[in-house]
C-alpha positions in Angstrom: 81.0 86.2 107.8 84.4 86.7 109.6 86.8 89.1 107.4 89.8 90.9 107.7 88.4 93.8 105.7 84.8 95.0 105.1 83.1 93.8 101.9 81.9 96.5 99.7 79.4 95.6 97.2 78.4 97.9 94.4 75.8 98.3 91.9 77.1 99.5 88.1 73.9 100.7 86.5 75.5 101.3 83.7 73.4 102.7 80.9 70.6 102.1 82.5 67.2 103.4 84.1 65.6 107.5 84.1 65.6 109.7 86.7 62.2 108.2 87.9 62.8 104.5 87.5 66.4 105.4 89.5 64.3 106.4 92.4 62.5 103.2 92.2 65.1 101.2 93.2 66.8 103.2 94.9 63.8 103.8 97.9 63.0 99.7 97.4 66.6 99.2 98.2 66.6 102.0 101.2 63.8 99.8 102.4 65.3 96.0 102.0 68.9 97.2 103.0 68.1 99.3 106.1 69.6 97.1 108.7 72.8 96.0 107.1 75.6 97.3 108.9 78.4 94.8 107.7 78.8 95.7 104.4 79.4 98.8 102.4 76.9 99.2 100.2 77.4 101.5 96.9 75.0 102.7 94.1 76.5 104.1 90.9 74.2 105.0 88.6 74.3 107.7 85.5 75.2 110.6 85.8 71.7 112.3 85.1 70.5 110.4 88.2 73.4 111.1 90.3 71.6 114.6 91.7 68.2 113.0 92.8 69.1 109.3 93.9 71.8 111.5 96.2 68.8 113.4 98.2 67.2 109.9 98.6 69.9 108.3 100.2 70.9 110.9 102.2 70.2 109.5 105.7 70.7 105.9 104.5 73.5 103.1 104.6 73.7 103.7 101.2 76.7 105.3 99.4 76.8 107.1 96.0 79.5 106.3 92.9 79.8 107.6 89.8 80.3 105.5 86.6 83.5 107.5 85.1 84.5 110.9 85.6 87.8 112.8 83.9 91.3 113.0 84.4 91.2 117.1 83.9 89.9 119.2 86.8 88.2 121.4 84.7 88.6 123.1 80.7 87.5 122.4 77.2 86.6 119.1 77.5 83.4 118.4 76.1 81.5 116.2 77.5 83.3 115.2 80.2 82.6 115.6 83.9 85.4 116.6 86.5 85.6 115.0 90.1 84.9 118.0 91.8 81.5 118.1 89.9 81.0 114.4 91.4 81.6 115.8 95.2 78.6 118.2 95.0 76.3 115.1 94.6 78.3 113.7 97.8 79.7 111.3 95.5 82.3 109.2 97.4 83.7 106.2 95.1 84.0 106.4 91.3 84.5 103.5 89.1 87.8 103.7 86.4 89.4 101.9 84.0 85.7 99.4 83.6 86.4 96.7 80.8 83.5 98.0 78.5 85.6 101.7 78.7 88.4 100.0 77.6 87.3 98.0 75.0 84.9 100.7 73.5 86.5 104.0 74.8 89.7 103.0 74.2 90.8 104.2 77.8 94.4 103.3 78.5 96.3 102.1 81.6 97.7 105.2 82.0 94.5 107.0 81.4 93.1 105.0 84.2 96.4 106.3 86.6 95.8 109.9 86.1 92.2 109.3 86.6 92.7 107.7 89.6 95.0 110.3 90.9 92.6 112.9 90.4 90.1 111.2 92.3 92.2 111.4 94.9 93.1 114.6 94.6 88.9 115.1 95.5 89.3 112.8 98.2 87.0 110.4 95.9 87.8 106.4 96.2 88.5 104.8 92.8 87.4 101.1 92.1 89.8 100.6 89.5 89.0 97.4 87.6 91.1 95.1 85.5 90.8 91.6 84.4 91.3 89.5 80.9 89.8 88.4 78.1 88.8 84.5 76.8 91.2 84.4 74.7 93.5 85.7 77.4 92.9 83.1 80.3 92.5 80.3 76.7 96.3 81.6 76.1 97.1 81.2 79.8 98.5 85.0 80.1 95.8 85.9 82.7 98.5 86.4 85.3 100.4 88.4 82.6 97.6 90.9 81.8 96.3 91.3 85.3 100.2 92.5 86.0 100.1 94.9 83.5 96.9 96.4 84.3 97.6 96.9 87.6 101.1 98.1 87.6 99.9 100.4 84.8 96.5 101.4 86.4 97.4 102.1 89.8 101.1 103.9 88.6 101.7 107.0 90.6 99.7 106.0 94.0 101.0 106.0 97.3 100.7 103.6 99.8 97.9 105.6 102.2 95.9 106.1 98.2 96.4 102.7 97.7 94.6 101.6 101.1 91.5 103.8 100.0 91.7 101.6 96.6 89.7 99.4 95.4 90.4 97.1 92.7 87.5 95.4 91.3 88.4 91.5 89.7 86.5 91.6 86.2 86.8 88.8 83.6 86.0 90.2 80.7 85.1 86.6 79.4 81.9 86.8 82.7 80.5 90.4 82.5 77.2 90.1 81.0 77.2 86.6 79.9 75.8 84.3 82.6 79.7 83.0 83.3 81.1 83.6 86.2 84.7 82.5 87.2 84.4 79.4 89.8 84.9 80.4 92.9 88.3 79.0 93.1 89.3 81.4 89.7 87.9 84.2 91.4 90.0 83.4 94.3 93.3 82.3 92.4 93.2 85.8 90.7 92.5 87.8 93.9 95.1 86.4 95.3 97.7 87.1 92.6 96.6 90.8 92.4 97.5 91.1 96.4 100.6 89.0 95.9 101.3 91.7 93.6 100.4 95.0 95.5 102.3 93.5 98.5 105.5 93.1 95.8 104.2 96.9 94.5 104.0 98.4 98.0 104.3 95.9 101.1 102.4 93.1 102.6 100.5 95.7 105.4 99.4 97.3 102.5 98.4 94.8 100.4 96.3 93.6 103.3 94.5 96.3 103.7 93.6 96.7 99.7 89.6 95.8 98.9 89.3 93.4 96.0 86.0 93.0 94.5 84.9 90.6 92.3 82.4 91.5 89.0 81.2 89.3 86.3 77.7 87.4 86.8 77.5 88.0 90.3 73.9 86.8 91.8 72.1 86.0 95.0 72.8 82.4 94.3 76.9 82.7 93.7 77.0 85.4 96.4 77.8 83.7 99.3 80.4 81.1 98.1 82.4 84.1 96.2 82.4 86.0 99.1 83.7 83.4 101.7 86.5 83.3 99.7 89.5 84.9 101.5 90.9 87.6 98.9 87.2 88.5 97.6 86.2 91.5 99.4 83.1 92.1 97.5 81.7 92.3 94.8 81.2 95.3 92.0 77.4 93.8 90.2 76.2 94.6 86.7 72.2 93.3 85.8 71.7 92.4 89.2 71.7 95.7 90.7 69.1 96.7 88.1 66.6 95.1 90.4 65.7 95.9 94.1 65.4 92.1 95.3 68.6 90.8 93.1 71.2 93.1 94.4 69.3 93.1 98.4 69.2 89.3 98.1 73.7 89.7 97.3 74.2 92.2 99.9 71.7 89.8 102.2 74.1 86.5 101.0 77.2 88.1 101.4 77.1 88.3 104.9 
């Protein structure tokens, strides 16, 4: 498949699988992935896992994220875990701002803006997400929240932070539930939110941006979500759980 930018695919693991059981599919996927050079391919799983699946992907195609990580560099923060904690498990991309953080976490807009800036700060690449509710797209304001989101979220960033970006498309109303936006919903969305960064920054810019999409994502929906010309990739929940679901996206995706 022909695109402008490089589609990055990445596994949220979410609260999910031991040390052990991380290995598992992490050398299963080492092994079905080995050849693919067209896409970036990301792992993020918890933070417990984070030292060990890092030494088994070491010489691989595959990168490492982390699920969260602070807006504070270091202090009395209990519990939290600071970016520069992240880079010493070669941790390059960090996901921010993820619907189920903001729904049970609470975590702001402008939470998600200092977070992202301090990723930066560690050279780590955010994949910010944003997207809207049922009742939200019912109400017709999905254009309305995505604005806010994004203005809010990515407040602060310059243009070359921007490029190394990524915004991951999540309906809230798809994560988890077997829905997934059709692919022209996915598309009509994408599109606004790169309409937007070009009116945020400018159009080479906006260009440049990576725009994932996340909600229901399977080797069956891959491909025709991914031909789309705004989606960039796609940021996979249950799926990545499982070495032949998330190879057999990667595989389709191409």
């Amino acid at each position: 498949m022909d695109k402008e930018r490089k589609l990055i695919i990445a596994g949220n693991w979410k609260m999910n699988k031991t040390v052990a059981e991380a290995l598992d599919l992490v050398n299963g996927l080492k092994r079905e992935l080995s050849n693919v050079k067209e896409v970036d391919i990301v792992v993020c799983p918890p933070f417990t896992a984070l030292s060990e699946v890092s030494k088994a992907i070491l010489d691989s195609n595959i990168r490492l994220g982390a699920q969260n990580m602070s807006e504070h560099n270091v202090g009395a923060f209990t519990g939290e875990i600071a970016a520069v904690m992240l880079k010493e498990f070669s941790v390059r991309y960090v996901i921010l701002g993820h619907s189920e953080r903001r729904q049970y976490q609470k975590e702001s807009d402008d939470l998600i803006a200092r977070k992202a800036l301090a990723a930066h700060a560690a050279s780590l690449k955010p994949i910010i997400c944003v997207g809207e509710t049922l009742q939200e797209r019912e109400a017709g304001l999905t254009e309305k929240v995505l604005e806010t989101q994004v203005r809010g979220s990515l407040a602060g960033l310059s243009r070359d932070q921007m490029v190394e970006t990524i915004i991951a498309y999540e309906p809230v109303w798809a994560i988890g539930t077997g829905k997934t936006a059709t692919t022209e919903q996915a598309q009509q969305a994408h599109a606004f939110i790169r309409s937007l960064l070009a009116r945020l920054y400018d159009e080479a810019t906006a260009r440049k941006v990576r725009i994932q999409y996340g909600g229901s994502v399977k080797p069956s929906n891959a491909r025709e979500l991914m031909s789309q010309p705004d989606v960039d990739g796609a940021l996979v929940g249950g799926a990545s759980l499982e070495v032949r679901s998330f190879s057999d996206i990667v595989k389709n995706s191409i």
